[in-house]
mmCIF file of the N, C-alpha and C atoms, coordinates in Angstrom:
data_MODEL
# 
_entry.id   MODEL 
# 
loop_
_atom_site.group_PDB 
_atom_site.id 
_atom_site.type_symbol 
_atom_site.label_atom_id 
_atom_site.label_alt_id 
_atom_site.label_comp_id 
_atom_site.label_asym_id 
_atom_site.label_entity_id 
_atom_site.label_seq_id 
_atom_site.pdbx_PDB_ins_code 
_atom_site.Cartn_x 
_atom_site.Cartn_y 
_atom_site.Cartn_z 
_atom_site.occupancy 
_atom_site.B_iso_or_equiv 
_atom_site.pdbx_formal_charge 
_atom_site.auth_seq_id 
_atom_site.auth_comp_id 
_atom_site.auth_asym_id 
_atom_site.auth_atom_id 
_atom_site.pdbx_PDB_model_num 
ATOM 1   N N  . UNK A 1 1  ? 186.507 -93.837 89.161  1.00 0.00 ? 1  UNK A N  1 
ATOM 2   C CA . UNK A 1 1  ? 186.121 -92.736 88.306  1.00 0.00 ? 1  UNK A CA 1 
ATOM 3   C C  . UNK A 1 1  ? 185.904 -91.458 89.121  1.00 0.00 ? 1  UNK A C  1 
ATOM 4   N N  . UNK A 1 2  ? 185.300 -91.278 90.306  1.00 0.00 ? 2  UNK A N  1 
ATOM 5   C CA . UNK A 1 2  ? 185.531 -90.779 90.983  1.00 0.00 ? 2  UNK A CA 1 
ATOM 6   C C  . UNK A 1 2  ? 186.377 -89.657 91.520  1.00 0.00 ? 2  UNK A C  1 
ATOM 7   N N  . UNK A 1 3  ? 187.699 -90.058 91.696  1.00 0.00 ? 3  UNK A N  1 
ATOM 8   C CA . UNK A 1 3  ? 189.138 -89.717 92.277  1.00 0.00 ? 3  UNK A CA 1 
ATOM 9   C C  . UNK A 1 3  ? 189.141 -88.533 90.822  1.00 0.00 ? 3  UNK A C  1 
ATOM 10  N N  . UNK A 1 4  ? 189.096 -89.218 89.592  1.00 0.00 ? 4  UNK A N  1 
ATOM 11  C CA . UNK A 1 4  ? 189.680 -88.639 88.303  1.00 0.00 ? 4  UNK A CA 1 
ATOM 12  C C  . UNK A 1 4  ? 188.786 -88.023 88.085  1.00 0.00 ? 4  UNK A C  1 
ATOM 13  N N  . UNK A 1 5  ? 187.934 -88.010 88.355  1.00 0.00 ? 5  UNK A N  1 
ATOM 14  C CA . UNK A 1 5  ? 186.735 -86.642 88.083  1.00 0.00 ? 5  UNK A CA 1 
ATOM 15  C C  . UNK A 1 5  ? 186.986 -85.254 89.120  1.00 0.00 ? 5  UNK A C  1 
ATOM 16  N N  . UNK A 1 6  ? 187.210 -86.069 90.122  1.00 0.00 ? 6  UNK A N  1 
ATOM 17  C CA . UNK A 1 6  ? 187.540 -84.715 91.225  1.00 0.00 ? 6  UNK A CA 1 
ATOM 18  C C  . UNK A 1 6  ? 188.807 -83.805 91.196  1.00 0.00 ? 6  UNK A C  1 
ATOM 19  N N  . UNK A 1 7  ? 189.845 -84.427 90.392  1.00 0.00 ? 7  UNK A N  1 
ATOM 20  C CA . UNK A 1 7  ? 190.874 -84.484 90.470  1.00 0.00 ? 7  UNK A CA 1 
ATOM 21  C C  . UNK A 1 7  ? 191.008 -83.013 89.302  1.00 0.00 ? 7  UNK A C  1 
ATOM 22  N N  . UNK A 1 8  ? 190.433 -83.755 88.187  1.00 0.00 ? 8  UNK A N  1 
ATOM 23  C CA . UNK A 1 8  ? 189.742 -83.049 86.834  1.00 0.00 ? 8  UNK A CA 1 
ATOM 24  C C  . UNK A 1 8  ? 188.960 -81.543 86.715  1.00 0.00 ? 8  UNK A C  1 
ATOM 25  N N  . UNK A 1 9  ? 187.800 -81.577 87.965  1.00 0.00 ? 9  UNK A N  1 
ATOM 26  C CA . UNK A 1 9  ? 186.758 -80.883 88.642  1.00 0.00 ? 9  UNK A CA 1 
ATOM 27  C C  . UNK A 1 9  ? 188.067 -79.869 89.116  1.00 0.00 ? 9  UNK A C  1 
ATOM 28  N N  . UNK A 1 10 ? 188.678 -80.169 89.845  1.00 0.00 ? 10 UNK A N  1 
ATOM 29  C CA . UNK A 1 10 ? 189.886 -79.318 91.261  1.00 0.00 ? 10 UNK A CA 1 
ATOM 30  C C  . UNK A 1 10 ? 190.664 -78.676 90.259  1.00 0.00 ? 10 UNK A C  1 
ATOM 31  N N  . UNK A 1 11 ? 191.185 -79.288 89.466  1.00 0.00 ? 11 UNK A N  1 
ATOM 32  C CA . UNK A 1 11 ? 192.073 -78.403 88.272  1.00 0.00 ? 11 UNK A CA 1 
ATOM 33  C C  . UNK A 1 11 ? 191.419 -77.703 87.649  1.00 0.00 ? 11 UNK A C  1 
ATOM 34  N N  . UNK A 1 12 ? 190.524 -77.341 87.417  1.00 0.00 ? 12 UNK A N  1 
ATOM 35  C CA . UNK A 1 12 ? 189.279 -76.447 86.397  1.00 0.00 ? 12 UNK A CA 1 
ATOM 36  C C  . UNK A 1 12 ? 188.895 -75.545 87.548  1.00 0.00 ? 12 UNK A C  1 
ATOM 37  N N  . UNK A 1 13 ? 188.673 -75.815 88.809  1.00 0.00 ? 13 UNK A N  1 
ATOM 38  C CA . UNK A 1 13 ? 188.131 -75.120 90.279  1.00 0.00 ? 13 UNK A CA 1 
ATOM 39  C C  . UNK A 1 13 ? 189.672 -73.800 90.386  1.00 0.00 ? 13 UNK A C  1 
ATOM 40  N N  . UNK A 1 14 ? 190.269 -75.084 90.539  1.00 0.00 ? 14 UNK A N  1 
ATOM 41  C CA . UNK A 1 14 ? 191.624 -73.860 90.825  1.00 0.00 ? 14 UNK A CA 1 
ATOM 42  C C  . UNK A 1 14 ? 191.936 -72.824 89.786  1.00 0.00 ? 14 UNK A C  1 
ATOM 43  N N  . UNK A 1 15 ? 191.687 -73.201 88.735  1.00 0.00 ? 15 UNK A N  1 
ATOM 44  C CA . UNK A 1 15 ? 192.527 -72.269 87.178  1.00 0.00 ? 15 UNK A CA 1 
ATOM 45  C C  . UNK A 1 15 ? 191.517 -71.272 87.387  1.00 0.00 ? 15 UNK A C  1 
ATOM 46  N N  . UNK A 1 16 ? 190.260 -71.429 87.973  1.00 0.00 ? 16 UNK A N  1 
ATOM 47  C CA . UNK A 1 16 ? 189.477 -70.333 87.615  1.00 0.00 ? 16 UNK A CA 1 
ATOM 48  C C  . UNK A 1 16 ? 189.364 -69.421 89.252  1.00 0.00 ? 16 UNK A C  1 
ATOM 49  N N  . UNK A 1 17 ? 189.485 -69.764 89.981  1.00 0.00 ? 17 UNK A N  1 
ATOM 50  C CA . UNK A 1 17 ? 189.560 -69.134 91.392  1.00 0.00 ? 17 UNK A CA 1 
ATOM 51  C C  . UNK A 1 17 ? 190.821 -68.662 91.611  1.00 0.00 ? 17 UNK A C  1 
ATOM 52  N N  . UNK A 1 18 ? 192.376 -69.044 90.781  1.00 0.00 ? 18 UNK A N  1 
ATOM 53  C CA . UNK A 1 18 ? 193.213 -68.264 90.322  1.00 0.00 ? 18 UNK A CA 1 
ATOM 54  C C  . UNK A 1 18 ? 193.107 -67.259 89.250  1.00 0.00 ? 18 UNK A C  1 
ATOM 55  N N  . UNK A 1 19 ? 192.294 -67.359 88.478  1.00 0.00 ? 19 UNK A N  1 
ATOM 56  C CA . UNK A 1 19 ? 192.213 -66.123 88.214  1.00 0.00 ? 19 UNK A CA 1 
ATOM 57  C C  . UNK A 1 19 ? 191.050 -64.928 88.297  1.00 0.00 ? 19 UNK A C  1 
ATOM 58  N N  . UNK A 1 20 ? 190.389 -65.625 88.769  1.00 0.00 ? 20 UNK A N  1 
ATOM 59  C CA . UNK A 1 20 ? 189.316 -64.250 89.549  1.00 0.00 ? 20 UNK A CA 1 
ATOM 60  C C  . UNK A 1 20 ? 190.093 -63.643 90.790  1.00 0.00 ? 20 UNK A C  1 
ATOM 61  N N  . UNK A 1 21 ? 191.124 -64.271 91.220  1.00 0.00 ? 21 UNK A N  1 
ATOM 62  C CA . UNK A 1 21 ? 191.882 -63.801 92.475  1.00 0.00 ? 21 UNK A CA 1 
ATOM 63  C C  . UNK A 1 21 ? 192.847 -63.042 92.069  1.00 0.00 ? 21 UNK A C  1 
ATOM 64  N N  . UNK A 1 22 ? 193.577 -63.545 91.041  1.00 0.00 ? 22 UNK A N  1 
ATOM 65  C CA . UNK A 1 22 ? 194.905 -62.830 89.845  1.00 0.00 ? 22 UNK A CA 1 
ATOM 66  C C  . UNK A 1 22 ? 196.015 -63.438 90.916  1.00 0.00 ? 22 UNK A C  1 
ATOM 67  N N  . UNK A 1 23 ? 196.067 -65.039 90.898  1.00 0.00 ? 23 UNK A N  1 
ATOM 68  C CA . UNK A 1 23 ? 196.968 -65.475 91.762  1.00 0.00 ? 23 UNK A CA 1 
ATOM 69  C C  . UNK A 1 23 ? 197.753 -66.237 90.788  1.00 0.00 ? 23 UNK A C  1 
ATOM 70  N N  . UNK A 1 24 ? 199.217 -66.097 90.764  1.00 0.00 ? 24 UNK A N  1 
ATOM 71  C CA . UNK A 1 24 ? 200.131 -66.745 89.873  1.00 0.00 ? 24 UNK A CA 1 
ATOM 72  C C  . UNK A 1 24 ? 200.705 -67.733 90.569  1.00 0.00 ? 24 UNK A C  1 
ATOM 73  N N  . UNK A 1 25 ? 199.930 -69.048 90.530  1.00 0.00 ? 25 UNK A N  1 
ATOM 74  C CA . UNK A 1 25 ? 200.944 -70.419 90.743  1.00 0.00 ? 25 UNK A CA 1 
ATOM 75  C C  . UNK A 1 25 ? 200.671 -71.584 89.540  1.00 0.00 ? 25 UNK A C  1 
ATOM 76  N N  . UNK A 1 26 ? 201.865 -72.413 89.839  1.00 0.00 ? 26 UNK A N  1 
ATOM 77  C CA . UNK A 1 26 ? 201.601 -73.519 89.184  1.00 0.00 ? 26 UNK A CA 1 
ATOM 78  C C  . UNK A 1 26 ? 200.063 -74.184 89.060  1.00 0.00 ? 26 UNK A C  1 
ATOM 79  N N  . UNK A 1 27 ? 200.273 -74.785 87.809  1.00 0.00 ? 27 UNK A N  1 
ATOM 80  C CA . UNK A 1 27 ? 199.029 -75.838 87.758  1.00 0.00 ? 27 UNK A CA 1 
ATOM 81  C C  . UNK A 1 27 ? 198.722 -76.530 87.996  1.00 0.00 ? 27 UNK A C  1 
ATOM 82  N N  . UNK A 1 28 ? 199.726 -77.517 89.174  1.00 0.00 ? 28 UNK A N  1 
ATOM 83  C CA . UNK A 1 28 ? 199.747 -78.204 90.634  1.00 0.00 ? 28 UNK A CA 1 
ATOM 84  C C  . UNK A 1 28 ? 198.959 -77.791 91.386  1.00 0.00 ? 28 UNK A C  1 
ATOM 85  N N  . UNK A 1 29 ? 199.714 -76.769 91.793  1.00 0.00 ? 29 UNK A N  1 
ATOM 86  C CA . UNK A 1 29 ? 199.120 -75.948 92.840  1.00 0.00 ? 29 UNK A CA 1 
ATOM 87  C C  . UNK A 1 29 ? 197.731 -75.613 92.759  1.00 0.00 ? 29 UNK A C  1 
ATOM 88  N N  . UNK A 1 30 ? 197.446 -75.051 91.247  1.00 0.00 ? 30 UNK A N  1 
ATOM 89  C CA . UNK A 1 30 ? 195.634 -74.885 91.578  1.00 0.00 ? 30 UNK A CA 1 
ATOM 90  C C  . UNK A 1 30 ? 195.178 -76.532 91.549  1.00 0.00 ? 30 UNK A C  1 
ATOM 91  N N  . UNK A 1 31 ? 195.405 -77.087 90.928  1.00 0.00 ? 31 UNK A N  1 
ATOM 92  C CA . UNK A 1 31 ? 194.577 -78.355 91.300  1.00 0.00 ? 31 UNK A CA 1 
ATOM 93  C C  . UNK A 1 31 ? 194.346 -78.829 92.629  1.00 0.00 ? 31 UNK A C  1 
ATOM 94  N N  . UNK A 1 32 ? 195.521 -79.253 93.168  1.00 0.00 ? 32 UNK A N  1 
ATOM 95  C CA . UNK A 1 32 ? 195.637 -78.970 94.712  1.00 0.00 ? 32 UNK A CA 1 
ATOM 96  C C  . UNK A 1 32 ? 194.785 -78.285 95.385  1.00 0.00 ? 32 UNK A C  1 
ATOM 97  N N  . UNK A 1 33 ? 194.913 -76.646 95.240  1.00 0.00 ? 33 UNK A N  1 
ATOM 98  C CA . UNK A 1 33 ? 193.534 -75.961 95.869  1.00 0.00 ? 33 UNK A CA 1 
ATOM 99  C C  . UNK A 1 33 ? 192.372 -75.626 95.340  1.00 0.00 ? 33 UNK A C  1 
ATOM 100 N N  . UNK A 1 34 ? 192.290 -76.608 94.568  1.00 0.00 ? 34 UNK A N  1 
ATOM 101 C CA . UNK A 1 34 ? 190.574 -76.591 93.656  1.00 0.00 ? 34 UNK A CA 1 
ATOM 102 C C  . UNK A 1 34 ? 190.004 -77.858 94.444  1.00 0.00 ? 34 UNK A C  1 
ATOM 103 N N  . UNK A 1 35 ? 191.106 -78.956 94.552  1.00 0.00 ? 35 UNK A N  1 
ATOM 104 C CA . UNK A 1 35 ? 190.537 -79.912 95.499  1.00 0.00 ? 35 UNK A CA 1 
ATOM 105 C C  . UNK A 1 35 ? 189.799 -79.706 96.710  1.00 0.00 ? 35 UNK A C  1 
ATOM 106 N N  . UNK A 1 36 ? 191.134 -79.262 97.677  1.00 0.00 ? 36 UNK A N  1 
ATOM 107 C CA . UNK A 1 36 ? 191.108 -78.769 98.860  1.00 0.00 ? 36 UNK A CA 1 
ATOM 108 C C  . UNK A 1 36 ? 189.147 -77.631 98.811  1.00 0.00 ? 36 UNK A C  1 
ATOM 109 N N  . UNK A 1 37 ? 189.606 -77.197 98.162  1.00 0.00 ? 37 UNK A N  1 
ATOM 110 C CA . UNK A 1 37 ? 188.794 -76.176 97.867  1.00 0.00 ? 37 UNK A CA 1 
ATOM 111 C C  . UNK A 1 37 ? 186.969 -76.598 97.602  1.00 0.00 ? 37 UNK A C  1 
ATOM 112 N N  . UNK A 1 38 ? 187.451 -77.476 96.860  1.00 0.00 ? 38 UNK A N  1 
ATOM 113 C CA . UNK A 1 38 ? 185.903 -78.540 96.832  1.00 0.00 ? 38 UNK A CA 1 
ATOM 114 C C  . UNK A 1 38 ? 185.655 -79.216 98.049  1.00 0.00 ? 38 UNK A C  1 
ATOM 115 N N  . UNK A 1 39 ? 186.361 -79.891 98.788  1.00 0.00 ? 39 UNK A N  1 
ATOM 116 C CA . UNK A 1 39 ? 186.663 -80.243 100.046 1.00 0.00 ? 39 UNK A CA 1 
ATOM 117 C C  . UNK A 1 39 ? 185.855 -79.284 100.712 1.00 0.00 ? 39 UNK A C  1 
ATOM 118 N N  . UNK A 1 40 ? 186.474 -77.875 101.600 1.00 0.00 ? 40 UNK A N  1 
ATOM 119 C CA . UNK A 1 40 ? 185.859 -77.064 102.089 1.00 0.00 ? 40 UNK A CA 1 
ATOM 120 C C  . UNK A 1 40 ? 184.663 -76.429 101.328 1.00 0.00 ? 40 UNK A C  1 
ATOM 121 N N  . UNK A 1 41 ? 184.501 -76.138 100.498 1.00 0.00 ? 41 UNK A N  1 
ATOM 122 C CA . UNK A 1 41 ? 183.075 -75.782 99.817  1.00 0.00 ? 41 UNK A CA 1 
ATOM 123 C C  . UNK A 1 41 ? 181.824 -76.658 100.348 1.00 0.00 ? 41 UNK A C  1 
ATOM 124 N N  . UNK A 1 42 ? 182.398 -77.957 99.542  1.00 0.00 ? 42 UNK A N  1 
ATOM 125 C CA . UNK A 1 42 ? 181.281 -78.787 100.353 1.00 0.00 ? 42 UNK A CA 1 
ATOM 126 C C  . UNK A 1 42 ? 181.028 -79.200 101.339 1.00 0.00 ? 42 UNK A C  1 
ATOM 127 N N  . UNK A 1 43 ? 181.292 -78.846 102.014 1.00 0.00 ? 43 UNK A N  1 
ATOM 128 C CA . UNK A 1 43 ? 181.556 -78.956 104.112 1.00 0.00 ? 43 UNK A CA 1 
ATOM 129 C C  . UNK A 1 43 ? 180.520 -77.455 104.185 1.00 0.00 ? 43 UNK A C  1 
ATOM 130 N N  . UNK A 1 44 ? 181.073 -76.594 103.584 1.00 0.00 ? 44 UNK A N  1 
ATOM 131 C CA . UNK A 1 44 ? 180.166 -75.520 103.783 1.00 0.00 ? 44 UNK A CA 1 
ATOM 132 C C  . UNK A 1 44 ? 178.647 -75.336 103.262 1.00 0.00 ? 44 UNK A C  1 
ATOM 133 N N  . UNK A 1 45 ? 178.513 -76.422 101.897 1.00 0.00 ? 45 UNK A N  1 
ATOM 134 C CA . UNK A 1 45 ? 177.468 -76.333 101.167 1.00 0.00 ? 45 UNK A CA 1 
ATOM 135 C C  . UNK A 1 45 ? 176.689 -77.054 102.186 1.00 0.00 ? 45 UNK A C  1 
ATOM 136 N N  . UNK A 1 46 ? 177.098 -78.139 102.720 1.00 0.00 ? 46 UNK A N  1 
ATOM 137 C CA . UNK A 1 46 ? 176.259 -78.960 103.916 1.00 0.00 ? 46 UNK A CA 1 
ATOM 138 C C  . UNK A 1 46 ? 175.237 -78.312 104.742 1.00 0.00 ? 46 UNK A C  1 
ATOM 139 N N  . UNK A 1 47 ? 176.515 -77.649 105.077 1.00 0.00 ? 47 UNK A N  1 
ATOM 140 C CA . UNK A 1 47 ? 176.348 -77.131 106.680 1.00 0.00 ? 47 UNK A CA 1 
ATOM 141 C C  . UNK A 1 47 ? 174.711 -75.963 106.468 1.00 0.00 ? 47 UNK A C  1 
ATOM 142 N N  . UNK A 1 48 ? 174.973 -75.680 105.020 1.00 0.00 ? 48 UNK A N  1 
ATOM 143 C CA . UNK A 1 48 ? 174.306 -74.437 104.850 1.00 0.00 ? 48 UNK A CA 1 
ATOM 144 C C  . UNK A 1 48 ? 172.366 -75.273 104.527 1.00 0.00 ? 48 UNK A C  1 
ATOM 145 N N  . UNK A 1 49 ? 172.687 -76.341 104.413 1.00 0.00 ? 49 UNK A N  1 
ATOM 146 C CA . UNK A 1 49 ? 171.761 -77.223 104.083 1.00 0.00 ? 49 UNK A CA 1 
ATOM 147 C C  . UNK A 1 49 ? 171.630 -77.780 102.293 1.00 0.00 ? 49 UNK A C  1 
ATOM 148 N N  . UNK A 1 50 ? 172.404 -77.504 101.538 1.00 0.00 ? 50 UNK A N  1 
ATOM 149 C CA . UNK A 1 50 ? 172.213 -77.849 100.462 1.00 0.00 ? 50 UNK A CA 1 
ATOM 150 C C  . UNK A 1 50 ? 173.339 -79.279 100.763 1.00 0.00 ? 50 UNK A C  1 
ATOM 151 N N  . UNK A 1 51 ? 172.552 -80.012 99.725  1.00 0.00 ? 51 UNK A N  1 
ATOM 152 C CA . UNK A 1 51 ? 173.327 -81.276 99.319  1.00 0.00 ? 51 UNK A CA 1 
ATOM 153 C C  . UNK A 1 51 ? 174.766 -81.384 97.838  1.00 0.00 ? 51 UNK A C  1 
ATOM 154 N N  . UNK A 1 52 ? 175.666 -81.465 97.952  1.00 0.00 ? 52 UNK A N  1 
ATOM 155 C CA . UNK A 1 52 ? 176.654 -81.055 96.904  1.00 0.00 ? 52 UNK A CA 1 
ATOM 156 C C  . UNK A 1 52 ? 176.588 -82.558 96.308  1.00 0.00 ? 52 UNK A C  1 
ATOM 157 N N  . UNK A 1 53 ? 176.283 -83.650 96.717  1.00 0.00 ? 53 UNK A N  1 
ATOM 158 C CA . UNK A 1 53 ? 176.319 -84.971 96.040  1.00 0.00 ? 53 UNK A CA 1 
ATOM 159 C C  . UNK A 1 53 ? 175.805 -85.351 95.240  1.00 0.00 ? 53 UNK A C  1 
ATOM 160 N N  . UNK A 1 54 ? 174.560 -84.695 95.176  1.00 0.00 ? 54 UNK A N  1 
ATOM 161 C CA . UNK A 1 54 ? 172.800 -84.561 94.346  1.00 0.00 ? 54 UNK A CA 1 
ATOM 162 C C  . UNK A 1 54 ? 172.703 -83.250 93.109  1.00 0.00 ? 54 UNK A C  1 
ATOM 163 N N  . UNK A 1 55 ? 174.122 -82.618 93.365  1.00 0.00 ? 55 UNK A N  1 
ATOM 164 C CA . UNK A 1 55 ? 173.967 -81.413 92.496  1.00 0.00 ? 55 UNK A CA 1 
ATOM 165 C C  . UNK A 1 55 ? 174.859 -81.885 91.366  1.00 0.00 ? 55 UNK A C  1 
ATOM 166 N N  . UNK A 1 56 ? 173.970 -80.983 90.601  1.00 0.00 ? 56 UNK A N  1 
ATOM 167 C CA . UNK A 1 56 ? 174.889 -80.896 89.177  1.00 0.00 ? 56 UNK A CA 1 
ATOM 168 C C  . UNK A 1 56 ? 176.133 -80.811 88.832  1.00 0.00 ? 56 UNK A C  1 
ATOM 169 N N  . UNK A 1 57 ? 177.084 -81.101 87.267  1.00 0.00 ? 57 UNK A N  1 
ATOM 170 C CA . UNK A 1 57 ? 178.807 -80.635 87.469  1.00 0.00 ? 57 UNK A CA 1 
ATOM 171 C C  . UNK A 1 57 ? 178.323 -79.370 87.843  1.00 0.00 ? 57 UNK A C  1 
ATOM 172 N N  . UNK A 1 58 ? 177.709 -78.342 87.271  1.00 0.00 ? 58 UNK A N  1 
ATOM 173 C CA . UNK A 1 58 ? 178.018 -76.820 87.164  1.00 0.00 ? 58 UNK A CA 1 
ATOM 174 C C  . UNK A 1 58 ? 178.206 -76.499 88.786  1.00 0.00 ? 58 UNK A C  1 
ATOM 175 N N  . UNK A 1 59 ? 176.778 -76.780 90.044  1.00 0.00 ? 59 UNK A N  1 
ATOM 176 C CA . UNK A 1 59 ? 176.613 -76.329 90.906  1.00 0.00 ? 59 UNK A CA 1 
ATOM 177 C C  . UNK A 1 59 ? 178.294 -77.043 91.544  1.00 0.00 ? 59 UNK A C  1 
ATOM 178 N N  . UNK A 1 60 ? 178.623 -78.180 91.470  1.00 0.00 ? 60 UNK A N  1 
ATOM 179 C CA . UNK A 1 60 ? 180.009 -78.342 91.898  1.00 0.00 ? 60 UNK A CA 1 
ATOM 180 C C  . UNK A 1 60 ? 180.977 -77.956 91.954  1.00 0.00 ? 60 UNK A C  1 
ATOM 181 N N  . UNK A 1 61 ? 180.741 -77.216 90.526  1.00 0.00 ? 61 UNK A N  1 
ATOM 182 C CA . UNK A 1 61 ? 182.361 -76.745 89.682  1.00 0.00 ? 61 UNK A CA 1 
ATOM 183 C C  . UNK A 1 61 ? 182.060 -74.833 90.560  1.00 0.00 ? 61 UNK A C  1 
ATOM 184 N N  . UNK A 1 62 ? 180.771 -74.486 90.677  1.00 0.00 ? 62 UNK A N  1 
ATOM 185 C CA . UNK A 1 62 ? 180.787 -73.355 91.348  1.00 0.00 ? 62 UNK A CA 1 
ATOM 186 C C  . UNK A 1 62 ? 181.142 -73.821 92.911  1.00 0.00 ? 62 UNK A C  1 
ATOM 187 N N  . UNK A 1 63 ? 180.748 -74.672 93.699  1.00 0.00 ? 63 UNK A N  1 
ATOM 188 C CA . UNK A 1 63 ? 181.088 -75.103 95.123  1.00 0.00 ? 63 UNK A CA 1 
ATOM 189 C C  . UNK A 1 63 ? 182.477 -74.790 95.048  1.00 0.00 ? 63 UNK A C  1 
ATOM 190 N N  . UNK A 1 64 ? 183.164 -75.980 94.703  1.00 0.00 ? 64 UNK A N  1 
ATOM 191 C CA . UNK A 1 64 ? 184.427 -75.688 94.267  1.00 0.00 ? 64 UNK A CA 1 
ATOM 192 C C  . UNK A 1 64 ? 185.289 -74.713 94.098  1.00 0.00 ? 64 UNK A C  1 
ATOM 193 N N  . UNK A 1 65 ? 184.917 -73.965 93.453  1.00 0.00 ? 65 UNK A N  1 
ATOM 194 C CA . UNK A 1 65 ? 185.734 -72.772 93.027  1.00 0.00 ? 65 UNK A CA 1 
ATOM 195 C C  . UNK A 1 65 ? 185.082 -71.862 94.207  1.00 0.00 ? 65 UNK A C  1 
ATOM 196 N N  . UNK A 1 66 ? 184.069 -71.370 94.781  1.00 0.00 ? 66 UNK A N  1 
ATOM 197 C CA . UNK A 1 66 ? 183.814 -70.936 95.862  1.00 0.00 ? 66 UNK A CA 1 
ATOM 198 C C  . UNK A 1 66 ? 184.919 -70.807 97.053  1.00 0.00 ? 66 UNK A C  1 
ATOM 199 N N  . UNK A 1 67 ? 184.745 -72.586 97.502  1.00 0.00 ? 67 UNK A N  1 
ATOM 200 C CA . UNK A 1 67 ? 185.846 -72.565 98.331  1.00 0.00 ? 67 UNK A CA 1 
ATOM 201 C C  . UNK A 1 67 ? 187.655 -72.704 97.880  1.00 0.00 ? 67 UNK A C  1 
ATOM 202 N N  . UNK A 1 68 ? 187.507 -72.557 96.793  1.00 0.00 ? 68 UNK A N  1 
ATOM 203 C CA . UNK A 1 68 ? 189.105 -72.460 96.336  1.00 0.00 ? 68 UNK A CA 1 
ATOM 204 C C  . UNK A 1 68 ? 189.446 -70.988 96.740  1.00 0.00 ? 68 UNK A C  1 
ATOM 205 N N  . UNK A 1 69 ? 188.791 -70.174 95.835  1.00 0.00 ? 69 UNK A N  1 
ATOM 206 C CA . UNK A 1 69 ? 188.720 -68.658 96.320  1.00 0.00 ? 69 UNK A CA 1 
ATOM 207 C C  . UNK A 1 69 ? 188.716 -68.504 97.534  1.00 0.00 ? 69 UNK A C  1 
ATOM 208 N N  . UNK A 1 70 ? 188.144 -68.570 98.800  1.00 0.00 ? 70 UNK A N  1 
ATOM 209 C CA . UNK A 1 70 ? 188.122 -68.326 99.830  1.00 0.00 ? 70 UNK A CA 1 
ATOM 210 C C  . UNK A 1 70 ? 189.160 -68.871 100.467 1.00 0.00 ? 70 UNK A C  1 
ATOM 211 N N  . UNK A 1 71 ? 189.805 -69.946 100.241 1.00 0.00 ? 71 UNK A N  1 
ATOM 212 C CA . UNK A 1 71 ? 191.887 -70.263 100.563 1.00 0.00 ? 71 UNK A CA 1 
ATOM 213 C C  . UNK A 1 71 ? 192.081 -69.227 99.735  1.00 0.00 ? 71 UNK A C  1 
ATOM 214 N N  . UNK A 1 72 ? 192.244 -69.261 98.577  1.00 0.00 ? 72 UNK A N  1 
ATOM 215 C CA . UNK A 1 72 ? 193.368 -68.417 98.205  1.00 0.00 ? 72 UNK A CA 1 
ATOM 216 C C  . UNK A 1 72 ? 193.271 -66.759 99.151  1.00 0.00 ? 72 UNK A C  1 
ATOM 217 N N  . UNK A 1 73 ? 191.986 -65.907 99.509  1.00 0.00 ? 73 UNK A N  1 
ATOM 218 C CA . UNK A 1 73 ? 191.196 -65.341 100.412 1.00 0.00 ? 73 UNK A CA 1 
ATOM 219 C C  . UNK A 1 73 ? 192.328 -65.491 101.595 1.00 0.00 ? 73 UNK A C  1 
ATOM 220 N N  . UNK A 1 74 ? 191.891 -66.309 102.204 1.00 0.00 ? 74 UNK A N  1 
ATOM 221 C CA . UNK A 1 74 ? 192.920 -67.092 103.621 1.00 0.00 ? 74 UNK A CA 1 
ATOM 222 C C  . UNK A 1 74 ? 194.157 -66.568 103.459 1.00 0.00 ? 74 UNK A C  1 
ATOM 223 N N  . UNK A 1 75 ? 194.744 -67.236 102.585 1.00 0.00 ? 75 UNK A N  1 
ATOM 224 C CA . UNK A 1 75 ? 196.144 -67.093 102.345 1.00 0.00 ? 75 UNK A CA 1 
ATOM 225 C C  . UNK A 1 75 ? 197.050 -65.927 102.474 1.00 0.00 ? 75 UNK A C  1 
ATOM 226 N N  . UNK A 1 76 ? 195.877 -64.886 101.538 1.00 0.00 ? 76 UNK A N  1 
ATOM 227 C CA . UNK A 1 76 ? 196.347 -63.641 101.786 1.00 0.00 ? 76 UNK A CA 1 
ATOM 228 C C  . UNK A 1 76 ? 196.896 -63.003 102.792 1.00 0.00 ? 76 UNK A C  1 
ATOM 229 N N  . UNK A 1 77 ? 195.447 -63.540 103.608 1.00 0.00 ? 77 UNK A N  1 
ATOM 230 C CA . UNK A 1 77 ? 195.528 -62.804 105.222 1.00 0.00 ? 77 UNK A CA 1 
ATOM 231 C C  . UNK A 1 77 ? 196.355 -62.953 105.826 1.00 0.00 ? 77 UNK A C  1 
ATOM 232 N N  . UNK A 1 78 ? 196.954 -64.110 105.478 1.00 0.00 ? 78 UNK A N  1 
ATOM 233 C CA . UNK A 1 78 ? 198.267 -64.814 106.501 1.00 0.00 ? 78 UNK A CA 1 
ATOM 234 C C  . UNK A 1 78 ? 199.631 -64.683 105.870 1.00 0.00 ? 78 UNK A C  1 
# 
């Protein structure tokens, strides 16, 4: 349940960090970097001392999209 929640979570992360960015890709693609994106978020939420495991969907679905934005961010640069 897990996998399909994150999976679920990453596609909702990406659609919305694509468009606060105004980035036009597939809906692959944001899922992909809504994952990724939750991935690095919560590496960062850690680090910062908050726990992302213990938090709510919302605080996730913001982690998430945090670090989705900040790839898509990246991307630019490069």
């Amino acid at each position: 349940m897990g996998f399909l929640y994150s999976i679920l979570l990453g596609g909702i992360a990406g659609y919305i960090a694509s468009r606060l960015m105004e980035s036009h890709h597939s809906a692959l693609y944001n899922i992909i970097l809504g994952i990724i994106g939750g991935l690095v978020g919560g590496f960062i939420a850690k680090r910062l001392g908050n726990d992302p495991d213990n938090d709510g969907l919302l605080m996730n679905l913001l982690i998430a999209v945090g670090g989705a934005v900040l790839l898509i961010f990246l991307g630019r640069l490069f």
